[in-house]
TIVO-2410 file (N, C-alpha, C; in nm, 3 decimals):
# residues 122
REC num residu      c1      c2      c3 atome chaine
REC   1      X   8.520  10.058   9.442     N      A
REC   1      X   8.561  10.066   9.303    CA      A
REC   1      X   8.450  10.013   9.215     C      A
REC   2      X   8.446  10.091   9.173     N      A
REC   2      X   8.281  10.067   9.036    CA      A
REC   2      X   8.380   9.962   8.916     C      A
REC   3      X   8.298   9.857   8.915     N      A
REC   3      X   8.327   9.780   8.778    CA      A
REC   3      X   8.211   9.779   8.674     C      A
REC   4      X   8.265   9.779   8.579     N      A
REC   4      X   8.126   9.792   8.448    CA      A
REC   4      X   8.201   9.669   8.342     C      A
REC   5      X   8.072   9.638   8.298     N      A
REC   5      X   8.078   9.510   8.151    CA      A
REC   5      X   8.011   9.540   8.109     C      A
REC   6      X   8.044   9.553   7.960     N      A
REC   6      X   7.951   9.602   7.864    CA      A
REC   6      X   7.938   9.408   7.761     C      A
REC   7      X   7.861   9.437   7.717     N      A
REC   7      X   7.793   9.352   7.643    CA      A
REC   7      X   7.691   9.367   7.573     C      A
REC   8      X   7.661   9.253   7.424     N      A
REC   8      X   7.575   9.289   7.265    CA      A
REC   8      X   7.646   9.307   7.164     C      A
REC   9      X   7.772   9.405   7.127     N      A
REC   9      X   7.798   9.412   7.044    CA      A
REC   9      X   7.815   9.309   6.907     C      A
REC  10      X   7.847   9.371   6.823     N      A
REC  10      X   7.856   9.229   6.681    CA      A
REC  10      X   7.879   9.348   6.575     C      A
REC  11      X   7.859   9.246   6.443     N      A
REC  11      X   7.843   9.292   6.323    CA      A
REC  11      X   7.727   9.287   6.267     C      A
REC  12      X   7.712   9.405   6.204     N      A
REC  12      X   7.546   9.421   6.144    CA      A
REC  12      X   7.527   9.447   5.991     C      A
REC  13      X   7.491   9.462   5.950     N      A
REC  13      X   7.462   9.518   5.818    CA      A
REC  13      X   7.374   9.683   5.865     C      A
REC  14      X   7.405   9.812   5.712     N      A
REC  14      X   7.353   9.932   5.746    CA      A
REC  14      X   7.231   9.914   5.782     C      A
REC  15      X   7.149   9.988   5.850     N      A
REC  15      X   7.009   9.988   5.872    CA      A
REC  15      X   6.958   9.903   5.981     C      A
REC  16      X   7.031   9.816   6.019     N      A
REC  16      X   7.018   9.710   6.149    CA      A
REC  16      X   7.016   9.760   6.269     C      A
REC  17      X   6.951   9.675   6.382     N      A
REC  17      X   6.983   9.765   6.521    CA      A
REC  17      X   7.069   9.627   6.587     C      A
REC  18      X   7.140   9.689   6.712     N      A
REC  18      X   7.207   9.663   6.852    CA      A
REC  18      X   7.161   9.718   6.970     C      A
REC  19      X   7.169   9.599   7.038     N      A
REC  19      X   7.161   9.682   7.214    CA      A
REC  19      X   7.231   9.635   7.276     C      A
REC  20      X   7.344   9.759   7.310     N      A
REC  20      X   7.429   9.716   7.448    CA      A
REC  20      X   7.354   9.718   7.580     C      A
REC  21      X   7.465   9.668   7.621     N      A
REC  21      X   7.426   9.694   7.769    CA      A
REC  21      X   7.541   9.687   7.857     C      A
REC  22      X   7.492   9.747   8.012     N      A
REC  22      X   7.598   9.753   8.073    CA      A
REC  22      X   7.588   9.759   8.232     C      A
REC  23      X   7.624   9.619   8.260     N      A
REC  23      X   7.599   9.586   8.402    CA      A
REC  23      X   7.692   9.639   8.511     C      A
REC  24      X   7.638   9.715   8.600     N      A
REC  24      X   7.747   9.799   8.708    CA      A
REC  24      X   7.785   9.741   8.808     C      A
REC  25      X   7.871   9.737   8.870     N      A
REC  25      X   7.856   9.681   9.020    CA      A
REC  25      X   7.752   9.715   9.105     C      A
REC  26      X   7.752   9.814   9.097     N      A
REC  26      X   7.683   9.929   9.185    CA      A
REC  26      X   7.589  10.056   9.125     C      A
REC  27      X   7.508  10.110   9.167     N      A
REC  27      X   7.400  10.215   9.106    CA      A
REC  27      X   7.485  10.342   9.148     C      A
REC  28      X   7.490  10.441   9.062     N      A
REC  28      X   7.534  10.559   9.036    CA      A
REC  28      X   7.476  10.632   8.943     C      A
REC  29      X   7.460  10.785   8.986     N      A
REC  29      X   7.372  10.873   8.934    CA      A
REC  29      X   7.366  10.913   8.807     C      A
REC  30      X   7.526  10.911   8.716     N      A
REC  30      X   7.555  10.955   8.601    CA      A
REC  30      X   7.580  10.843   8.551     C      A
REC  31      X   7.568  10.776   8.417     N      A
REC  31      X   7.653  10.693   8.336    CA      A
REC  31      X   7.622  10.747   8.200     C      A
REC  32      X   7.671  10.672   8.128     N      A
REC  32      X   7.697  10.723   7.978    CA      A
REC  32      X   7.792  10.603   7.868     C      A
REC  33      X   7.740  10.637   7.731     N      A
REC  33      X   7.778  10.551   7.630    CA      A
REC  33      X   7.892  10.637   7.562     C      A
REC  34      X   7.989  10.540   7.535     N      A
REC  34      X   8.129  10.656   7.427    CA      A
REC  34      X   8.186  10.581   7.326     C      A
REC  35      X   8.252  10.578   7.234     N      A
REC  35      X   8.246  10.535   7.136    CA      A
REC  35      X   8.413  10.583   7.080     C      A
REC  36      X   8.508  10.522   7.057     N      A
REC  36      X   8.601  10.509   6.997    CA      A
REC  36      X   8.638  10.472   6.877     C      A
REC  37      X   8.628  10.531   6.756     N      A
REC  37      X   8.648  10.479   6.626    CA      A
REC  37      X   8.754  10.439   6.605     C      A
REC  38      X   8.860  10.338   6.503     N      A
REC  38      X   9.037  10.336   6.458    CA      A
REC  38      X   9.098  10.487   6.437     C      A
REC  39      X   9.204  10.563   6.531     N      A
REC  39      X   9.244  10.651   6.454    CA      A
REC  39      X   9.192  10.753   6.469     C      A
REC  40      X   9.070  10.789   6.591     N      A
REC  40      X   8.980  10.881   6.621    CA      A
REC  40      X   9.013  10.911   6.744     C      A
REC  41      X   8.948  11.016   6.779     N      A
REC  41      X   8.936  11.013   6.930    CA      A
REC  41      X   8.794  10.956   7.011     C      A
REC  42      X   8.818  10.912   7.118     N      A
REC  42      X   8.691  10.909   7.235    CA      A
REC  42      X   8.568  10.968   7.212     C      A
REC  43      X   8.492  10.920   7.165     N      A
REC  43      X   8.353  11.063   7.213    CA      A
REC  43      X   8.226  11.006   7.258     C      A
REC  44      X   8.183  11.110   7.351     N      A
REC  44      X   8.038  11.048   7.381    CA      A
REC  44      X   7.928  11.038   7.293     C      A
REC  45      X   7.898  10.923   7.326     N      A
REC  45      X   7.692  10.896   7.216    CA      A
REC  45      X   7.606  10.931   7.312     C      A
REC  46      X   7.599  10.948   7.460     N      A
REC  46      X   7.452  10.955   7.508    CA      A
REC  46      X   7.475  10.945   7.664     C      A
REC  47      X   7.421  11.021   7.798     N      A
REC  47      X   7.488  10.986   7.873    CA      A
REC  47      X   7.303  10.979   7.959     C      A
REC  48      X   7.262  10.962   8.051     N      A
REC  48      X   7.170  11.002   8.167    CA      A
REC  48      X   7.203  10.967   8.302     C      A
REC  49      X   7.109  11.067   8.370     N      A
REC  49      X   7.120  11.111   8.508    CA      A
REC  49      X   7.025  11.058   8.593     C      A
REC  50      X   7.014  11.047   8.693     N      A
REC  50      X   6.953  10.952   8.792    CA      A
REC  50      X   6.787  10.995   8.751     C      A
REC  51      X   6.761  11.168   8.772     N      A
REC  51      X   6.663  11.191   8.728    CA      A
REC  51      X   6.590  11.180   8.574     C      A
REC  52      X   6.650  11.101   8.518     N      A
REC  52      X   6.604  11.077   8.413    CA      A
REC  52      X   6.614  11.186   8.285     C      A
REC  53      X   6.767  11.290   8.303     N      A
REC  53      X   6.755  11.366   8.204    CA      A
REC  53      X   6.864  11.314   8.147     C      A
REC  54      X   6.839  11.297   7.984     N      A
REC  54      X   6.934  11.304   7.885    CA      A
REC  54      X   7.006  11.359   7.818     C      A
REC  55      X   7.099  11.304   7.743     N      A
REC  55      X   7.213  11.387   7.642    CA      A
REC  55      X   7.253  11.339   7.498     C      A
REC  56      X   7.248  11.325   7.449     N      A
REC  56      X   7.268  11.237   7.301    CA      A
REC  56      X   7.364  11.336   7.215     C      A
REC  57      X   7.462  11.250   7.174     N      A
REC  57      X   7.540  11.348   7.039    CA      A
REC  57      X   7.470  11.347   6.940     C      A
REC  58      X   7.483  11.456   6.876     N      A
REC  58      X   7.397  11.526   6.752    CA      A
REC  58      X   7.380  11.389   6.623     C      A
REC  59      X   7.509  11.331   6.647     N      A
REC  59      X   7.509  11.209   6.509    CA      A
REC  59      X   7.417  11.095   6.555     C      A
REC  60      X   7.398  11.068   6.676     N      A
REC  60      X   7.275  10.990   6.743    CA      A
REC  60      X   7.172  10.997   6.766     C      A
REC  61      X   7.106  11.134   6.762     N      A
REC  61      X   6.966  11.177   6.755    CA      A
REC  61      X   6.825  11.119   6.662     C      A
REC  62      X   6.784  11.046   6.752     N      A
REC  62      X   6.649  11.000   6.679    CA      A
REC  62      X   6.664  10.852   6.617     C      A
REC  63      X   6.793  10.768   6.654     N      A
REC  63      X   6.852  10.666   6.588    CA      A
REC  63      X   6.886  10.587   6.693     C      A
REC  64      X   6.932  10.617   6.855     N      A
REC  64      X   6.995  10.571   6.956    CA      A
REC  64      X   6.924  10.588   7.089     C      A
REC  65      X   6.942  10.506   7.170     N      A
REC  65      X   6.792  10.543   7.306    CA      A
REC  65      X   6.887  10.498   7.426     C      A
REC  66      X   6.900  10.571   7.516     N      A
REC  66      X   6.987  10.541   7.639    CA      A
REC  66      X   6.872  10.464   7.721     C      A
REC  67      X   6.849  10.412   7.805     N      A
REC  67      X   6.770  10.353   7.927    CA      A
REC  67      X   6.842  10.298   8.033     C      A
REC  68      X   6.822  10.311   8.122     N      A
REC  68      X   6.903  10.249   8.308    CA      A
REC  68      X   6.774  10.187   8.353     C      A
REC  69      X   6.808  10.057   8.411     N      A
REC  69      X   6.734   9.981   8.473    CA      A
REC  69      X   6.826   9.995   8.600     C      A
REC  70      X   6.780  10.085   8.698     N      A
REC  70      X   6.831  10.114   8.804    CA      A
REC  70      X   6.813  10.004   8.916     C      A
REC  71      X   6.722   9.893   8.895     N      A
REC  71      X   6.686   9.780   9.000    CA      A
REC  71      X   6.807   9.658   8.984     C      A
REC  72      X   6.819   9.681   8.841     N      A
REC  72      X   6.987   9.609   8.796    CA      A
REC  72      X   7.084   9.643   8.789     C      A
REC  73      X   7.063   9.792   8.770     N      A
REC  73      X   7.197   9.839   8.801    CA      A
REC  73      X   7.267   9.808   8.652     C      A
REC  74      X   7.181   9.812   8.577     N      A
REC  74      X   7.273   9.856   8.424    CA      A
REC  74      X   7.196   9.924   8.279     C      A
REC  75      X   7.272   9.944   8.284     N      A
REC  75      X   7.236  10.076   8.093    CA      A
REC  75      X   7.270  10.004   8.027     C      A
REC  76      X   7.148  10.065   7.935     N      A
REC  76      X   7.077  10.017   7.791    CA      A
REC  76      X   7.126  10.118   7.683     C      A
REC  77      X   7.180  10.068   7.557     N      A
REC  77      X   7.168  10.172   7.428    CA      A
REC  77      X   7.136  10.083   7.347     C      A
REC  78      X   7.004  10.129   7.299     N      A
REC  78      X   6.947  10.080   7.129    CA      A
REC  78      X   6.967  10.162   7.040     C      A
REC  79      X   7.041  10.087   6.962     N      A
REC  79      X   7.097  10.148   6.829    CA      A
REC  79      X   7.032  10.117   6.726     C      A
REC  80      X   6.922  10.196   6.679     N      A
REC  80      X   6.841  10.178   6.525    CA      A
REC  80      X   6.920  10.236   6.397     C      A
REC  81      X   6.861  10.173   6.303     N      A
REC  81      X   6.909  10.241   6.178    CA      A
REC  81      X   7.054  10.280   6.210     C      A
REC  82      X   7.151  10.147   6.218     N      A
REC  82      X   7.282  10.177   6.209    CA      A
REC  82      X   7.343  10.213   6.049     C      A
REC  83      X   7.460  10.296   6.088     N      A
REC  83      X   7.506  10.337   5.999    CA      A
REC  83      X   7.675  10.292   6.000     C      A
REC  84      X   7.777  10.260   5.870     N      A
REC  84      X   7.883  10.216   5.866    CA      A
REC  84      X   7.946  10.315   5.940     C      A
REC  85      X   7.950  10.481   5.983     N      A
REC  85      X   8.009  10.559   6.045    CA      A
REC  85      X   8.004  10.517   6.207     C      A
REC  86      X   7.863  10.467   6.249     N      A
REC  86      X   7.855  10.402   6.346    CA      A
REC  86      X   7.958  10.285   6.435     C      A
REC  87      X   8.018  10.227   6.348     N      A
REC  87      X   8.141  10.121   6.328    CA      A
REC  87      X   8.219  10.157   6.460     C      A
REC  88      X   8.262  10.108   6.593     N      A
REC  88      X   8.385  10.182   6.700    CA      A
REC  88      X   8.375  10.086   6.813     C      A
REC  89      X   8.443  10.089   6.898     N      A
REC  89      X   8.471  10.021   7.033    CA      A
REC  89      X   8.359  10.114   7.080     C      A
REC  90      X   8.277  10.044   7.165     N      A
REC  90      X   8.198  10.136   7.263    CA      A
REC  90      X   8.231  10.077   7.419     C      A
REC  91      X   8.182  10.219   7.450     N      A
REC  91      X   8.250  10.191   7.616    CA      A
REC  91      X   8.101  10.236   7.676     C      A
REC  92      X   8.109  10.166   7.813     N      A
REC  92      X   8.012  10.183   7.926    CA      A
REC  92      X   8.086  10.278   8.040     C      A
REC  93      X   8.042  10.415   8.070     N      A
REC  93      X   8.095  10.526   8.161    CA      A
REC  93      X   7.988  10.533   8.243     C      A
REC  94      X   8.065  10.559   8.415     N      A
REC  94      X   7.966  10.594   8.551    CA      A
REC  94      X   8.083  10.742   8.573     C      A
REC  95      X   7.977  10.773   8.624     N      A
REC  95      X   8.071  10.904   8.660    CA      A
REC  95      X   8.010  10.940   8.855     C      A
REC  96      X   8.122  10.961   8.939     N      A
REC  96      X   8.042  10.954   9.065    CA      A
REC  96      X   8.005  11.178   9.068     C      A
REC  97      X   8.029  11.218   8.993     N      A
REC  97      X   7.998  11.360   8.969    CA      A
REC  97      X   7.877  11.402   8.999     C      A
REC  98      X   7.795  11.499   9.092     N      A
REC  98      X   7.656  11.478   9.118    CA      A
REC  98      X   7.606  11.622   9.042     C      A
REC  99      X   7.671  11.624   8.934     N      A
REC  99      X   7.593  11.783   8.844    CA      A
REC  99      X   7.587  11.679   8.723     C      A
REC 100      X   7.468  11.775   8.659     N      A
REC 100      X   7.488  11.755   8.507    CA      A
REC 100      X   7.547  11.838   8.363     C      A
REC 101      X   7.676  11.900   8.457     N      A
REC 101      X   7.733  11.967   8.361    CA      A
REC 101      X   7.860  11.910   8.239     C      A
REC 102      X   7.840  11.923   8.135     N      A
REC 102      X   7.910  11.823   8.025    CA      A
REC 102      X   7.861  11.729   8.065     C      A
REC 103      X   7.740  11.649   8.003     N      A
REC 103      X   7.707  11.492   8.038    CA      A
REC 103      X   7.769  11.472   7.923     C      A
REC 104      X   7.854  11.463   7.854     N      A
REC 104      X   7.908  11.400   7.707    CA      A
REC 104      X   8.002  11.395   7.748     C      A
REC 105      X   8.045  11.469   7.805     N      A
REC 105      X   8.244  11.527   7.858    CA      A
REC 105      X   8.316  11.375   7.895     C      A
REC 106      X   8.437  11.305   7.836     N      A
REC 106      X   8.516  11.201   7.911    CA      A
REC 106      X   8.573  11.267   8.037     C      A
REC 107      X   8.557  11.349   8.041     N      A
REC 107      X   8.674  11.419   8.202    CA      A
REC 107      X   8.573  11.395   8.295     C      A
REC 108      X   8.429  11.389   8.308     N      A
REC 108      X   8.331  11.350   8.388    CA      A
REC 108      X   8.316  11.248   8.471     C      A
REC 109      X   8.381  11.135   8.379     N      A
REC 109      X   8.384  11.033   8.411    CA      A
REC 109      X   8.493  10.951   8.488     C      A
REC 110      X   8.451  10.861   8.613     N      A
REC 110      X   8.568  10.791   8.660    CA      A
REC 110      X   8.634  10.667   8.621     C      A
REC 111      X   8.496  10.575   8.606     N      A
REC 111      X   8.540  10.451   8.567    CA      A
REC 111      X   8.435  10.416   8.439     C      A
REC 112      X   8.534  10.309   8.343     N      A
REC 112      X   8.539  10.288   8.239    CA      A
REC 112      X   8.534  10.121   8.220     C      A
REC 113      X   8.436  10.118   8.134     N      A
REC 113      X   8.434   9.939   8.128    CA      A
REC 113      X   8.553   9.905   7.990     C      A
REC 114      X   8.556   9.764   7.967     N      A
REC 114      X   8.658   9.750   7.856    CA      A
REC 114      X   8.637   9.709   7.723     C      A
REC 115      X   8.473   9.774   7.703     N      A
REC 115      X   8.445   9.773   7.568    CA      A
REC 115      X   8.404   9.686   7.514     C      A
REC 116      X   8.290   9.731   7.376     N      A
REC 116      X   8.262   9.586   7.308    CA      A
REC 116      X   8.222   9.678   7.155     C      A
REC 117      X   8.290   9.577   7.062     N      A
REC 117      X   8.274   9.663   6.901    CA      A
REC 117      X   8.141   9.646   6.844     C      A
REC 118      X   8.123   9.726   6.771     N      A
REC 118      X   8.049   9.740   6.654    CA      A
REC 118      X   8.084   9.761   6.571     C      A
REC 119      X   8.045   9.669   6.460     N      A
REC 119      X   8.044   9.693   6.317    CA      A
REC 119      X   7.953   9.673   6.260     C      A
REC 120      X   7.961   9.784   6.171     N      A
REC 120      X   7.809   9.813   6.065    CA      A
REC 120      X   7.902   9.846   5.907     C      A
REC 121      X   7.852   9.749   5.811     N      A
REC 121      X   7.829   9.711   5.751    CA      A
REC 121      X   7.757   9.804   5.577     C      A
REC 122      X   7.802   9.838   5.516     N      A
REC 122      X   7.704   9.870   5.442    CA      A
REC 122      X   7.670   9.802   5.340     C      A
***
């Protein structure tokens, strides 16, 4: 059973950065960042694959950086130039799935850490 902890989150002011992170039990090929706003649904920010290919949602592009330190066994998201839309529970996702089809997709995924907020500020 894969356990994940995420950790970093806080409150920021707009334009500020964060870096989560997210320590695994165990190394697995897929993981990924998701993001829950109040009143929203689930969605993914960014997911990568063992080989080092990425995925980023369109509202994260050029602002957010996935990284896996695979010797630790946990993922990285730096969040630049936050924005108040940015604001949500974020979650740490492993997925034991060995394609990279839907790397954004929640159905991909098995296990789920229990989150840590952000708030941004404007």
């Amino acid at each position: 059973q894969m356990q994940l902890m995420e950790s970093g989150g806080g409150s920021v002011q707009a334009g500020e950065s964060l870096r989560l992170s997210c320590a695994a039990s165990h190394s697995t090929d897929r993981m990924g960042w998701f993001r829950q706003a109040p009143g929203k649904e689930r969605e993914g920010v960014a997911a990568i694959y063992s080989d080092n290919r990425i995925a980023y949602a369109d509202s994260v592009k050029g602002r957010f950086t996935v990284s896996k330190d695979n010797a630790k066994s946990t993922l990285y998201l730096q969040m630049n130039s936050l924005k108040p839309e940015d604001t949500a529970m974020y979650y740490c996702a492993a997925s034991t799935a060995l394609d990279w089809i839907l790397p954004l997709s929640l159905n991909k995924y098995n296990f789920w850490g229990q989150g840590t907020q952000v708030t941004v500020s404007s």
